[in-house]
HTML snippet that shows the backbone in 3Dmol.js (N, CA, C, O; Angstrom):
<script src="https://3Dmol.org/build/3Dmol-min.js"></script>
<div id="view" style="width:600px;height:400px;position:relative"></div>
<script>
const pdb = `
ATOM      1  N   UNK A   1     -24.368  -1.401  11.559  1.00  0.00           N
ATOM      2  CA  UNK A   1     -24.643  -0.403  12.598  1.00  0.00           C
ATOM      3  C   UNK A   1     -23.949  -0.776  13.913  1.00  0.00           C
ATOM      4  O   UNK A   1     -23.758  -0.056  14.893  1.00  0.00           O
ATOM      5  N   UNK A   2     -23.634  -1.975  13.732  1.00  0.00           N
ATOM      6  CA  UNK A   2     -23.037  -2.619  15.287  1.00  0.00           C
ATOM      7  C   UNK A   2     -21.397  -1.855  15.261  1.00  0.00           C
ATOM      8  O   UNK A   2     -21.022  -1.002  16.065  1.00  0.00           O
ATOM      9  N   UNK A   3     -20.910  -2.193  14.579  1.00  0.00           N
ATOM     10  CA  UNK A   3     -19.979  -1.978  14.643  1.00  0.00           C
ATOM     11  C   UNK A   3     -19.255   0.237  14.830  1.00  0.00           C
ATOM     12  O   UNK A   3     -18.292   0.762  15.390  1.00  0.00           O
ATOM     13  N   UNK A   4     -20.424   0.758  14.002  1.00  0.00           N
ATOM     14  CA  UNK A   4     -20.515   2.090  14.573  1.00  0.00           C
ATOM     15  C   UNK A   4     -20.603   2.544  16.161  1.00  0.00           C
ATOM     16  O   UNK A   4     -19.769   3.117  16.862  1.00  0.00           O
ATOM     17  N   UNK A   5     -21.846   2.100  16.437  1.00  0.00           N
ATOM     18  CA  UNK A   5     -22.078   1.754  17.636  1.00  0.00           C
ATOM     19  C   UNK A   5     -20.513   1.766  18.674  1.00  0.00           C
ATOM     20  O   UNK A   5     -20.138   2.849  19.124  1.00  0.00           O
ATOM     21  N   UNK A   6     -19.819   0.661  18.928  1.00  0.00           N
ATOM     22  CA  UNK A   6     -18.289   0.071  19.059  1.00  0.00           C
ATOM     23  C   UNK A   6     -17.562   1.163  19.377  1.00  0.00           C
ATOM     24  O   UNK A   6     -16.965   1.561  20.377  1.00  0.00           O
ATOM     25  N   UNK A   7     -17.865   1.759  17.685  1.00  0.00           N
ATOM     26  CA  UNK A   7     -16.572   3.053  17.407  1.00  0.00           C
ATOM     27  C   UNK A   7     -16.795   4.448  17.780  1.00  0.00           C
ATOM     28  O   UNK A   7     -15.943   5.328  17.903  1.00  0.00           O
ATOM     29  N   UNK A   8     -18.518   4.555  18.000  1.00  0.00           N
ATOM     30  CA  UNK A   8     -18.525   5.601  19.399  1.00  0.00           C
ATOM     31  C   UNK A   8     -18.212   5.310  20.324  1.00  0.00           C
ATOM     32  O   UNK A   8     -17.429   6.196  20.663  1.00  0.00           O
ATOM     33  N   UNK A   9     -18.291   4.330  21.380  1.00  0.00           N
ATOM     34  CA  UNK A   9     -18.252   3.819  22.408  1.00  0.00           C
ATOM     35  C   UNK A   9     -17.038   4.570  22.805  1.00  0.00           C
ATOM     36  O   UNK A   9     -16.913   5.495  23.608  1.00  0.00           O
ATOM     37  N   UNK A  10     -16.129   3.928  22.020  1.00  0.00           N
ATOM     38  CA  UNK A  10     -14.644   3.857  21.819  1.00  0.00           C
ATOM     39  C   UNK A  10     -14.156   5.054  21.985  1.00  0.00           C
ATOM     40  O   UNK A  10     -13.464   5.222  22.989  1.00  0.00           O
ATOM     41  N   UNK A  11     -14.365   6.148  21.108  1.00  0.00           N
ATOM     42  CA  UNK A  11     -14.265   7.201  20.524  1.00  0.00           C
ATOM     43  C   UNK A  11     -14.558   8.203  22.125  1.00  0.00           C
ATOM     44  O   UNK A  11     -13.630   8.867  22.588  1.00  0.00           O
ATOM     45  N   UNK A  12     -15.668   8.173  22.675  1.00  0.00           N
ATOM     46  CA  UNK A  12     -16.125   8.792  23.816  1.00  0.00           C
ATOM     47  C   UNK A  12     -15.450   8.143  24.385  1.00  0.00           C
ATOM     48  O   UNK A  12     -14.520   8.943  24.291  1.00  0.00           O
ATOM     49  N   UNK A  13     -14.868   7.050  25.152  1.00  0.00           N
ATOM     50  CA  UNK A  13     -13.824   6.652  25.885  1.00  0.00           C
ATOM     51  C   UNK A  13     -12.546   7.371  25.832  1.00  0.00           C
ATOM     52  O   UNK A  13     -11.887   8.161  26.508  1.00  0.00           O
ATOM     53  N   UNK A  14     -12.502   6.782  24.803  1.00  0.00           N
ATOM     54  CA  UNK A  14     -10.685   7.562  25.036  1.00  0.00           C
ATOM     55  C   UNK A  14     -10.801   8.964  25.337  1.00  0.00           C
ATOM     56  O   UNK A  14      -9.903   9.465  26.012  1.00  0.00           O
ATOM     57  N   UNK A  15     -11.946   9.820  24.871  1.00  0.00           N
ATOM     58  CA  UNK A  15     -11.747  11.130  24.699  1.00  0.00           C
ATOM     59  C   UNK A  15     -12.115  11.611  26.408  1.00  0.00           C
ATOM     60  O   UNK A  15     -11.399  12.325  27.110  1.00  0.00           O
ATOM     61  N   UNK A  16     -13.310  11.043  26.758  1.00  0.00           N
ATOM     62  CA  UNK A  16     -13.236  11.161  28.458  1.00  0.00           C
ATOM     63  C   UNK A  16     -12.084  10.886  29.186  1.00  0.00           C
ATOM     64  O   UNK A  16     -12.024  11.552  30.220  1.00  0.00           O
ATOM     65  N   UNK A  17     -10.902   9.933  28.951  1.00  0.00           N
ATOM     66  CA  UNK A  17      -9.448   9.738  29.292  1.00  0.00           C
ATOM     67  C   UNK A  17      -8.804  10.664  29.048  1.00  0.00           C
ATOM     68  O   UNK A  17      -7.757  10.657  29.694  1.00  0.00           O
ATOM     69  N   UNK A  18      -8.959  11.814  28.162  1.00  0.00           N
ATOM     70  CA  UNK A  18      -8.783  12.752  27.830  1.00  0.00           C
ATOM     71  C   UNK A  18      -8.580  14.146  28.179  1.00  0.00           C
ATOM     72  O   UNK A  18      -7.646  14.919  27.962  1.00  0.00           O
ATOM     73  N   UNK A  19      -9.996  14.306  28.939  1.00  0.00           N
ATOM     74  CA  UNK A  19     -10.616  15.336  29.300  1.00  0.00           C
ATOM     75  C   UNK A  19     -10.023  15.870  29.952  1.00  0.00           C
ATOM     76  O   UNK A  19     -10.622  16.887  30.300  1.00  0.00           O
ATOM     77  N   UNK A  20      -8.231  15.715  30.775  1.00  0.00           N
ATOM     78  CA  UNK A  20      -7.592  16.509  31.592  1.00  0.00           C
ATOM     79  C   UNK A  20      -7.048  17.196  30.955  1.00  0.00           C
ATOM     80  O   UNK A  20      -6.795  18.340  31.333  1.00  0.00           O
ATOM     81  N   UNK A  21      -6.672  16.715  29.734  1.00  0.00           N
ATOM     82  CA  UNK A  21      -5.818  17.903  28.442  1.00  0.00           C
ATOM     83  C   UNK A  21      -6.438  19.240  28.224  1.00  0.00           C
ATOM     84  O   UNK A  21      -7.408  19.758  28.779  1.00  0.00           O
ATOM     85  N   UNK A  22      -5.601  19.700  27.229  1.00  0.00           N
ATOM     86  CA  UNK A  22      -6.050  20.896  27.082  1.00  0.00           C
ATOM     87  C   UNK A  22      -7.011  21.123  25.742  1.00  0.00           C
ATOM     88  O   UNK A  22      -6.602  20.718  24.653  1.00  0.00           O
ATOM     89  N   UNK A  23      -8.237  21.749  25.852  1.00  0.00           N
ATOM     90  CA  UNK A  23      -9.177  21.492  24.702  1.00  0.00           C
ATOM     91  C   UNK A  23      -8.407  21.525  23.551  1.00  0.00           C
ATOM     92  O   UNK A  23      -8.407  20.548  22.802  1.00  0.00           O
ATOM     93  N   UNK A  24      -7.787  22.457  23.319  1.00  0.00           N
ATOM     94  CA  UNK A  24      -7.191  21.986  21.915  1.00  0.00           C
ATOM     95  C   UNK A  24      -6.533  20.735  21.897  1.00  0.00           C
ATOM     96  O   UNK A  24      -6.942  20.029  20.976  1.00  0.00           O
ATOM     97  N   UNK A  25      -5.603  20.184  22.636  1.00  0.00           N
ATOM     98  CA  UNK A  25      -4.861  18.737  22.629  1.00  0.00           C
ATOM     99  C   UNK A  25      -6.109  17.987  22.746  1.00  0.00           C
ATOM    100  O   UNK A  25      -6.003  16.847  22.293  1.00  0.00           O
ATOM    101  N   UNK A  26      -6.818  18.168  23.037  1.00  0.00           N
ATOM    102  CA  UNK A  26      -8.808  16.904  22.933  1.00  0.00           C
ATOM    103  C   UNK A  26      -9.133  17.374  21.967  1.00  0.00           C
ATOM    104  O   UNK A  26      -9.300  16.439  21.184  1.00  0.00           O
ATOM    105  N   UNK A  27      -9.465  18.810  21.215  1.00  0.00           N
ATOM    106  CA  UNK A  27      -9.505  18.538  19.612  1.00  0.00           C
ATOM    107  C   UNK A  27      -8.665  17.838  18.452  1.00  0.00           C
ATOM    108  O   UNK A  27      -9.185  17.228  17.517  1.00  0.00           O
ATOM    109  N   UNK A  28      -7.381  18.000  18.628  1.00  0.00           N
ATOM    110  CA  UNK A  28      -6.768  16.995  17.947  1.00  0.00           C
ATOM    111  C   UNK A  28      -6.714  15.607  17.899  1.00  0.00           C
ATOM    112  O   UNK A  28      -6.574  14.905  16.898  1.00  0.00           O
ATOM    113  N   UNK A  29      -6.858  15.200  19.277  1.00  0.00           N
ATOM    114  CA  UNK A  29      -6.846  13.529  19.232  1.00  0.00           C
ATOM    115  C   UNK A  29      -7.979  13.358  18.893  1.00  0.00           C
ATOM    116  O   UNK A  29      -7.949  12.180  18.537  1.00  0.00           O
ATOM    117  N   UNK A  30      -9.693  13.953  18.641  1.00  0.00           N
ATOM    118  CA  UNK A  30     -10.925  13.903  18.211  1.00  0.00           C
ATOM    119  C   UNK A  30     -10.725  14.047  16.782  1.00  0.00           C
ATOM    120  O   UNK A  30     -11.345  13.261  16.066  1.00  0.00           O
ATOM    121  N   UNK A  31     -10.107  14.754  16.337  1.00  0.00           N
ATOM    122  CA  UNK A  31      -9.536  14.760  14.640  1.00  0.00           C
ATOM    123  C   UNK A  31      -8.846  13.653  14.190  1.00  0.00           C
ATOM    124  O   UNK A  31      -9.084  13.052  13.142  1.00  0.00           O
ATOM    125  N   UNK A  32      -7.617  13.277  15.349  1.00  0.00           N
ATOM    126  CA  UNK A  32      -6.722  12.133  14.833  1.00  0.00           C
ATOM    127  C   UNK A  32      -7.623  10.405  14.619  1.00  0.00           C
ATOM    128  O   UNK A  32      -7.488   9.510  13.784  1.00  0.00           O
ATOM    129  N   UNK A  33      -8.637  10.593  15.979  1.00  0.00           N
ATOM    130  CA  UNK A  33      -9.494   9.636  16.206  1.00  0.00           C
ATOM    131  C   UNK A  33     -10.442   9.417  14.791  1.00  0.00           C
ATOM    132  O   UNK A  33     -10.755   8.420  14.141  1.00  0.00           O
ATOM    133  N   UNK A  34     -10.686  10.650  14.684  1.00  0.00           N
ATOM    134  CA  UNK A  34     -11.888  10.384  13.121  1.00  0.00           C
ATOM    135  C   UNK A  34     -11.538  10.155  11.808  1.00  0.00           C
ATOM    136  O   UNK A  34     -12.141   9.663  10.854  1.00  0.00           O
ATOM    137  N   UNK A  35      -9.895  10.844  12.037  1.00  0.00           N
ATOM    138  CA  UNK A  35      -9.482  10.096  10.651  1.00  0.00           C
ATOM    139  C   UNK A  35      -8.990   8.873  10.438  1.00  0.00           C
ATOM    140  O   UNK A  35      -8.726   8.327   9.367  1.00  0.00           O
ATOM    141  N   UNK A  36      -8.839   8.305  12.030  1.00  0.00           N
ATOM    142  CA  UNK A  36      -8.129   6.793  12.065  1.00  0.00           C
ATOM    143  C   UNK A  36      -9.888   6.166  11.742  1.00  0.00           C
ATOM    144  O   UNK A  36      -9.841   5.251  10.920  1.00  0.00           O
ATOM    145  N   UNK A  37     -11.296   6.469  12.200  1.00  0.00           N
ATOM    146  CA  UNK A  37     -11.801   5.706  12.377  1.00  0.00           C
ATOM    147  C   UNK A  37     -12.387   5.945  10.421  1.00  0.00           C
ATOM    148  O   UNK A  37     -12.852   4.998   9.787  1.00  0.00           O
ATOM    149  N   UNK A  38     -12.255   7.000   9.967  1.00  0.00           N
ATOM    150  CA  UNK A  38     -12.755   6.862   8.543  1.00  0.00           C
ATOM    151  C   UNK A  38     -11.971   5.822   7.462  1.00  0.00           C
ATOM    152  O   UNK A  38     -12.325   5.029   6.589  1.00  0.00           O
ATOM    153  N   UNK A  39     -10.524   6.361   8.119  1.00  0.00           N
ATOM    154  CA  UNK A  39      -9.922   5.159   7.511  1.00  0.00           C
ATOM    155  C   UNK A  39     -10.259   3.612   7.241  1.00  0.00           C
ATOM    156  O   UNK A  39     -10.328   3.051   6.148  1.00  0.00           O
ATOM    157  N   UNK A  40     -10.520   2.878   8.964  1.00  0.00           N
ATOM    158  CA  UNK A  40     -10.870   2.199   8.824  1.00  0.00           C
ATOM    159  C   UNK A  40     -11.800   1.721   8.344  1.00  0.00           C
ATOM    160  O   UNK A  40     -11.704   0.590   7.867  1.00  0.00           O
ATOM    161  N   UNK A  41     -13.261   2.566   8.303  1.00  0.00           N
ATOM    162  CA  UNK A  41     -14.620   2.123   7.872  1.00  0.00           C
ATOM    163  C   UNK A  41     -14.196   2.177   6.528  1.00  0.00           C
ATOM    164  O   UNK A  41     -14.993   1.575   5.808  1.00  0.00           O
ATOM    165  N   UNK A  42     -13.161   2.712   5.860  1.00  0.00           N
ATOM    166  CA  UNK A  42     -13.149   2.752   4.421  1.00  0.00           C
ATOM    167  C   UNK A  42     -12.472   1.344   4.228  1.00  0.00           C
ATOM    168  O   UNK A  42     -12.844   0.329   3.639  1.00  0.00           O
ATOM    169  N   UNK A  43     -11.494   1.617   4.844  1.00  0.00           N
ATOM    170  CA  UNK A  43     -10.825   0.030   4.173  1.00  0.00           C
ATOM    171  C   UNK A  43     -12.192  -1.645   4.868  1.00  0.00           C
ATOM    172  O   UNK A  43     -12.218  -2.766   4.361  1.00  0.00           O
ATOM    173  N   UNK A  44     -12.799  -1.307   5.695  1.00  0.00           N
ATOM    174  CA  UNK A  44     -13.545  -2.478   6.316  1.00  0.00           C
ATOM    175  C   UNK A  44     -14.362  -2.574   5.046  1.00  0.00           C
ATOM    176  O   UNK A  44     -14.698  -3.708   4.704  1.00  0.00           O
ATOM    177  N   UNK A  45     -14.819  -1.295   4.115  1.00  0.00           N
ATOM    178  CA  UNK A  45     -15.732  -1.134   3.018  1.00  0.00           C
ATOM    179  C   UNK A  45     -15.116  -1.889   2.031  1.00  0.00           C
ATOM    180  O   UNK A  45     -15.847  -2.771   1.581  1.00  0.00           O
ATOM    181  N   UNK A  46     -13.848  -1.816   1.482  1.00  0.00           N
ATOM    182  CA  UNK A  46     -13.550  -1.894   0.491  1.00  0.00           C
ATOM    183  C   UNK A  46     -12.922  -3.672   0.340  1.00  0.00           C
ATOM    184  O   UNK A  46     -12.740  -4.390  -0.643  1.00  0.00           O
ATOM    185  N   UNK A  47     -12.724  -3.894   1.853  1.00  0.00           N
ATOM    186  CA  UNK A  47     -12.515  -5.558   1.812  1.00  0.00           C
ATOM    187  C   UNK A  47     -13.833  -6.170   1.883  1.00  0.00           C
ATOM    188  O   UNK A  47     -13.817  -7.265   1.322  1.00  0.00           O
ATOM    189  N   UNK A  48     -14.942  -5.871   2.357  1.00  0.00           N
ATOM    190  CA  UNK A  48     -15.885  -6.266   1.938  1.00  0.00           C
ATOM    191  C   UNK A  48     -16.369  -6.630   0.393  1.00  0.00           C
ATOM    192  O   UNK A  48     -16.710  -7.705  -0.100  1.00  0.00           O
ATOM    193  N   UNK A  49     -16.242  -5.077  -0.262  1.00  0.00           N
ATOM    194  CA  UNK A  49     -16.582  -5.129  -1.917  1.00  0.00           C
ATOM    195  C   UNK A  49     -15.641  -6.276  -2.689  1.00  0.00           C
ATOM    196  O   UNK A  49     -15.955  -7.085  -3.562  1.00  0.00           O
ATOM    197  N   UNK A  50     -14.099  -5.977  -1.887  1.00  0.00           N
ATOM    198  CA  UNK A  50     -13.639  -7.144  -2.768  1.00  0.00           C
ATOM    199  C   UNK A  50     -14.122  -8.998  -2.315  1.00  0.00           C
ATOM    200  O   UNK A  50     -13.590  -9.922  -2.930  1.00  0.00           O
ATOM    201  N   UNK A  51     -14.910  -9.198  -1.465  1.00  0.00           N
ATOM    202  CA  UNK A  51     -14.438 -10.190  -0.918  1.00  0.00           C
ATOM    203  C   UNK A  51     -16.049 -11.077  -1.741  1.00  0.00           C
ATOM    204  O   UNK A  51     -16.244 -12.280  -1.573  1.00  0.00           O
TER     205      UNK A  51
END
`;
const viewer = $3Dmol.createViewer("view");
viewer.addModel(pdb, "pdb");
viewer.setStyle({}, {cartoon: {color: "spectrum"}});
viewer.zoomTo();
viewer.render();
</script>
């Protein structure tokens, strides 16, 4: 859970850095952001299982 935690933090950061864009250019980097962060929770998953 800690590490979720982190990746909101994160996630609401950058996107408040954001907030001068144009909503659609802040929907995309909120899309680009969630698929970078699923990615990762997948692969953090899967080195776990192997490890």
């Amino acid at each position: 859970m800690h590490l979720w935690h982190w990746l909101n933090w994160l996630t609401n950061r950058l996107l408040s850095n954001f907030s001068h864009i144009t909503p659609s250019a802040e929907k995309q980097v909120a899309l680009f952001l969630q698929y970078l962060i699923d990615n990762m929770v997948l692969a953090i998953m899967f080195k776990i299982l192997i490890e």
